[in-house]
C-alpha positions as CSV (number, residue, x, y, z in Angstrom):
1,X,-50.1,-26.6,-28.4
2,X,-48.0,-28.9,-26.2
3,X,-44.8,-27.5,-27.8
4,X,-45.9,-24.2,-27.0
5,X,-46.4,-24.8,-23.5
6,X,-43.0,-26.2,-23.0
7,X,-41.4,-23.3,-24.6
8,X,-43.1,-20.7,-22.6
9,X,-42.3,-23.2,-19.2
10,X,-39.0,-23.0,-20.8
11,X,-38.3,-19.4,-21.2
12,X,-40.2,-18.7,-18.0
13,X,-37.4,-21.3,-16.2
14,X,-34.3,-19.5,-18.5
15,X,-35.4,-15.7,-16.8
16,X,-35.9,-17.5,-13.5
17,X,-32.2,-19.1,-13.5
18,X,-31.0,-15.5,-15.1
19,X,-32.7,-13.8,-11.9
20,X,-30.9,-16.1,-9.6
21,X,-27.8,-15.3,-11.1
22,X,-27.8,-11.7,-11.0
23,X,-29.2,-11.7,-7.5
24,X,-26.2,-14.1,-6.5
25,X,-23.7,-11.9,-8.0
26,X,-25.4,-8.6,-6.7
27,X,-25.1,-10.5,-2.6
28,X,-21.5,-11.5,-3.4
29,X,-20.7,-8.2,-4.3
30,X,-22.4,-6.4,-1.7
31,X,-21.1,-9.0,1.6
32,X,-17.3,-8.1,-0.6
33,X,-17.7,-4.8,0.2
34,X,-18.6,-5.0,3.4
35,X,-15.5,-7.2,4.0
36,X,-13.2,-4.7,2.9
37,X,-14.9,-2.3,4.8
38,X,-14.8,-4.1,8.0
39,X,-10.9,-4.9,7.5
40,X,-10.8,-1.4,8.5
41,X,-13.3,-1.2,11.4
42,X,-11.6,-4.9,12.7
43,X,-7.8,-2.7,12.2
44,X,-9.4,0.3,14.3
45,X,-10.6,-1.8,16.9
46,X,-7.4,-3.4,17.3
47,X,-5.6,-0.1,17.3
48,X,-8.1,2.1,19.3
49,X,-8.5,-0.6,22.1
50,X,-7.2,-3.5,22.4
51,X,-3.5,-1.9,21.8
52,X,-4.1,1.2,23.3
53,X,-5.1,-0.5,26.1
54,X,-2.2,-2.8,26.3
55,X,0.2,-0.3,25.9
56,X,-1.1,2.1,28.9
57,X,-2.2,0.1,31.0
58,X,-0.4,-3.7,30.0
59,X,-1.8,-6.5,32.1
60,X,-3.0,-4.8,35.3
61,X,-6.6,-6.5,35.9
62,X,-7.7,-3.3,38.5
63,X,-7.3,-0.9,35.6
64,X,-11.3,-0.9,33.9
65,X,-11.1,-2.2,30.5
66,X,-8.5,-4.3,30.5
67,X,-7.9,-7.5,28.5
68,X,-6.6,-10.4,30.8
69,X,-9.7,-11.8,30.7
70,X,-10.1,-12.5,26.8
71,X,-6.2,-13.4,27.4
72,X,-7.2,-15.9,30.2
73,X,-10.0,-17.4,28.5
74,X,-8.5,-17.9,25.2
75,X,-5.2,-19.5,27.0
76,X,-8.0,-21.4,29.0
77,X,-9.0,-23.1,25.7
78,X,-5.7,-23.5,24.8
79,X,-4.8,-25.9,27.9
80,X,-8.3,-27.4,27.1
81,X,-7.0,-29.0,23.9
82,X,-4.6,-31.0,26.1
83,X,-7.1,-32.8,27.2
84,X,-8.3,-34.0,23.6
85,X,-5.4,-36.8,23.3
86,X,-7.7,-38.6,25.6
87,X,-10.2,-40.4,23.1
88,X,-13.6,-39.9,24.4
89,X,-12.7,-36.2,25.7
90,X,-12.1,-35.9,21.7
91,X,-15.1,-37.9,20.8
92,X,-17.4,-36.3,22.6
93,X,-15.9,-32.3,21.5
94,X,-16.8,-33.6,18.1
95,X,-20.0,-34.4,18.6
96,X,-20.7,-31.0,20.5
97,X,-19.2,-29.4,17.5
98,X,-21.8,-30.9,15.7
99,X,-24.5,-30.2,17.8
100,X,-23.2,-26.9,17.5
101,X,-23.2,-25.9,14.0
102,X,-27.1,-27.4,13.4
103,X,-28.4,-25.4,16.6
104,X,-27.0,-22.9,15.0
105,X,-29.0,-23.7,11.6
106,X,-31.9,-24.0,14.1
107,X,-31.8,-20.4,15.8
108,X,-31.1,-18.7,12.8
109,X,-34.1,-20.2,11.7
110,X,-36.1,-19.0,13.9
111,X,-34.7,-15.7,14.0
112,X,-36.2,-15.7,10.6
113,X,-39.6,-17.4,11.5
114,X,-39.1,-20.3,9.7
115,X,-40.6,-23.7,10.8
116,X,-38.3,-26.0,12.4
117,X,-39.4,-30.0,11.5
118,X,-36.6,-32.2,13.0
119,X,-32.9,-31.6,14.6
120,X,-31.3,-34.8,14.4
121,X,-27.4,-35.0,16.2
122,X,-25.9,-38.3,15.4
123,X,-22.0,-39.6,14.7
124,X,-22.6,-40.1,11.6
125,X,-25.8,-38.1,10.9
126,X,-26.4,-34.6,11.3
127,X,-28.9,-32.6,10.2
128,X,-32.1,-29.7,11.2
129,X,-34.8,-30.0,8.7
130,X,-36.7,-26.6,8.5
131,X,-38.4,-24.2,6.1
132,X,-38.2,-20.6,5.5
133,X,-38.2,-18.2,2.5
134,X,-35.8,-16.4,0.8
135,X,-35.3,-13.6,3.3
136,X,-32.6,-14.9,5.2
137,X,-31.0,-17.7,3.6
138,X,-27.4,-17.0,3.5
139,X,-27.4,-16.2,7.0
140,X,-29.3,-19.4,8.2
141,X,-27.0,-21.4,5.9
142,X,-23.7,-20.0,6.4
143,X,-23.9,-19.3,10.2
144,X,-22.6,-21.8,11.8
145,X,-19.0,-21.3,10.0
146,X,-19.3,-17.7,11.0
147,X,-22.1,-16.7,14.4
148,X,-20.2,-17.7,17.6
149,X,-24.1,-18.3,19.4
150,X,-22.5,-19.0,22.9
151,X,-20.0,-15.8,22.9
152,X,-23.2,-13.8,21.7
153,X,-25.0,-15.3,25.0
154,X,-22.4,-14.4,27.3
155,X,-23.2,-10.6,25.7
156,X,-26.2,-9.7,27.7
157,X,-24.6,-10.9,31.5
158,X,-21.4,-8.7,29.9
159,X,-24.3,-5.7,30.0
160,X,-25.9,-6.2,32.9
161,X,-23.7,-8.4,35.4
162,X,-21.9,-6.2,38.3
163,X,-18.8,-4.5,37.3
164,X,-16.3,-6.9,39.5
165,X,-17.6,-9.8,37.7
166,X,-16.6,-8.3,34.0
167,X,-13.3,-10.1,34.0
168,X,-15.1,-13.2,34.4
169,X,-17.5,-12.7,31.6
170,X,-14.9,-11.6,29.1
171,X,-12.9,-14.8,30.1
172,X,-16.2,-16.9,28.8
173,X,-16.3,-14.7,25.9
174,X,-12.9,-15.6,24.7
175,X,-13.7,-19.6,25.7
176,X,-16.5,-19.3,23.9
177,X,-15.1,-17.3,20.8
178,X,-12.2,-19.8,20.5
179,X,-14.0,-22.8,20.9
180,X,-16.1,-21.5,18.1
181,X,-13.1,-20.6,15.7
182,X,-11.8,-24.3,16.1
183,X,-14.8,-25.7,15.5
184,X,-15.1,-23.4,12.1
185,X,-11.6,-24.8,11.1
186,X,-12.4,-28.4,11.6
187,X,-15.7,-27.7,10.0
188,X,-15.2,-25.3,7.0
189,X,-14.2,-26.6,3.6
190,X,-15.4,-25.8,0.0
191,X,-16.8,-29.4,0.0
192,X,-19.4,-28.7,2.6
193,X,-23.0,-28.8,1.2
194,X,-24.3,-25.4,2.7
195,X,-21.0,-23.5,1.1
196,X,-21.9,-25.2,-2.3
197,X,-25.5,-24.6,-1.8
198,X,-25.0,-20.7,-1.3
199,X,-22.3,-20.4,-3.9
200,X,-18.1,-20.3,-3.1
201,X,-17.6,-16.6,-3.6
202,X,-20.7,-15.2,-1.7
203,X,-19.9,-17.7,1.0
204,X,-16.2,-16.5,1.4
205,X,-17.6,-12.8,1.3
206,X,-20.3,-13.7,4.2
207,X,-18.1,-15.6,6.0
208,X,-15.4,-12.5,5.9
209,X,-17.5,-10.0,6.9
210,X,-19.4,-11.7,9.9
211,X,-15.8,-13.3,11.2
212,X,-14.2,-9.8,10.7
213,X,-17.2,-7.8,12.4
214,X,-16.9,-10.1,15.7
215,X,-13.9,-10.1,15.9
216,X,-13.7,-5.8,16.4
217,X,-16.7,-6.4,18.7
218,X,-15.1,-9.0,21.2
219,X,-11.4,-6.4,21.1
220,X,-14.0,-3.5,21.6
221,X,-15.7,-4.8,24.4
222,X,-13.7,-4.5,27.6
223,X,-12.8,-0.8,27.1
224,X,-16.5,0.2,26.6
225,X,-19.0,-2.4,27.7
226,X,-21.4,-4.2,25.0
227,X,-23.3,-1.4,24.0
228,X,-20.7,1.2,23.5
229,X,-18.8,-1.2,21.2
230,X,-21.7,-1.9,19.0
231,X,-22.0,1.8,18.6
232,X,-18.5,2.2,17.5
233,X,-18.0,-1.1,15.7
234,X,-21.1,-0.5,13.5
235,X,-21.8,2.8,13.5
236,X,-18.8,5.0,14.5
237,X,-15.9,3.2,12.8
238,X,-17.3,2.6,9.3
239,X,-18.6,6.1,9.5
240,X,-15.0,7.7,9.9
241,X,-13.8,5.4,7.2
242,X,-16.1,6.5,4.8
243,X,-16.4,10.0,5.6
244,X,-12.6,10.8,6.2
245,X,-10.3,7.9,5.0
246,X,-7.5,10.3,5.0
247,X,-8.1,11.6,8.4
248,X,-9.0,7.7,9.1
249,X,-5.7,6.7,7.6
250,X,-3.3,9.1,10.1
251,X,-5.6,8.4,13.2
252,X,-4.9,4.4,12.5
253,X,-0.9,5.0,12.2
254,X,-0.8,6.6,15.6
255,X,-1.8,3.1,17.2
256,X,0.6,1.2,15.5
C-alpha cells in the first residue's frame, strides 16, 4: 500500500516537473519573439523620430519635439559619474542601487496583489520577502534588470506638465533611464539568484524585450508626447511590421 502511494506521489511529481518545463519553454519562446519583434519597433522609433528629428531640425530646443533634453540629461549622468571617485559618493550610489532593484521587486509585487512581508536594504543584505502566485512571476523577478520605475514616474508630469516645462521632464527621463541602465550593468549577471530562478534563456528573452520596448518609448516621446508614443510603440509599429514587412522594410531605409 505504502509503495503505491509513493509511486502515484511520484508520477503525480514527474507530470508536475514535465508541466513546468513545457510552460518554461512555451514563455521563453513567446518573450523571443517579442524581442525580435521589438528589434524592429526599437529600429522604427529610432528612424521615424529620434533621427528624423535630428536631421530637420538638429539641436534647436524652440523647435517642439526635440531631443536636447534626453541629450542633456543623459550627458548630466555622464558628469555625475565623476563624482564617484569620491568614496562615499560611490558608497552610497551602491546602496541606492540596491534599494533600487528590491523596490522594484516590491511594486511589481503589488502591481500583482501579492503580500509584501519585509524590505530589508542593507550593505551586505538585501532582500523583499513577499508572496504572490504564478501570474506574474517573471515580471516581479526579472524587473529590476529591466523596468526603469523612476523614468516611468517622470511619465505622467511628461503628460500633463505645461508645454515649456517638457524639456525639463525629458532631461529627468534620460537621468533617470541612464541611471537605471548602469545600475542593470553593475547588477546583471547569469549568477544572480532571480536569473537562475526564472531560467537563463527566458530571462535573456524578458529582459530583451522590456529593455528594447523602453527604449523606442523614451526616443518616441518628445516628438509626440507620452500617449502618442505608446500608441505607436505598441500598437502602430508592430502592426506595420506584421502586416507589411515589405512596405515596413522600404519605409525604414528612407530614415537611414
Amino acid at each position: 500500500m505504502r509503495m503505491s502511494i509513493q509511486m502515484r506521489l511520484n508520477s503525480l511529481m514527474t507530470v508536475r516537473e514535465r508541466l513546468e518545463n513545457i510552460s518554461y519553454w512555451i514563455s521563453t519562446i513567446f518573450f523571443g519573439l517579442l524581442s525580435v519583434l521589438f528589434v524592429g519597433v526599437f529600429i522604427t522609433s529610432l528612424g521615424k523620430n529620434l533621427i528624423d528629428i535630428c536631421v530637420r531640425v538638429g539641436m534647436d530646443c524652440r523647435h517642439v519635439g526635440n531631443y536636447v533634453g534626453l541629450f542633456a540629461g543623459f550627458a548630466a549622468y555622464a558628469l555625475c559619474l565623476l563624482l564617484l571617485f569620491i568614496p562615499k559618493c560611490r558608497h552610497n550610489l551602491n546602496w541606492f542601487m540596491k534599494f533600487t532593484h528590491e523596490l522594484t521587486h516590491t511594486l511589481m509585487a503589488l502591481l500583482f496583489f501579492g503580500k509584501i512581508h519585509e524590505f530589508v536594504v542593507k550593505d551586505r543584505k538585501c532582500y523583499v520577502a513577499y508572496e504572490t502566485g504564478r501570474i506574474g512571476y517573471v515580471p516581479i523577478t526579472l524587473s529590476p534588470y529591466c523596468i526603469p520605475i523612476y523614468t516611468f514616474m517622470i511619465f505622467p508630469f511628461r503628460f500633463a506638465g505645461d508645454s515649456h516645462y517638457m524639456i525639463v521632464f525629458d532631461a529627468m527621463i534620460a537621468f533617470t533611464y541612464a541611471f537605471h541602465v548602469h545600475s542593470s550593468i553593475k547588477q546583471t549577471r547569469f549568477t544572480q539568484p532571480d536569473i537562475e530562478n526564472c531560467g537563463k534563456a527566458r530571462s535573456v528573452a524578458f529582459i530583451s524585450f522590456v529593455y528594447l520596448a523602453v527604449m523606442a518609448l523614451i526616443m518616441a516621446t518628445p516628438k509626440g508626447g507620452v500617449l502618442k508614443a505608446i500608441k505607436r510603440v505598441f500598437w502602430d509599429y508592430p502592426t506595420d511590421i506584421l502586416t507589411d514587412p515589405s512596405g515596413w522594410f522600404y519605409d525604414i531605409i528612407r530614415y537611414f
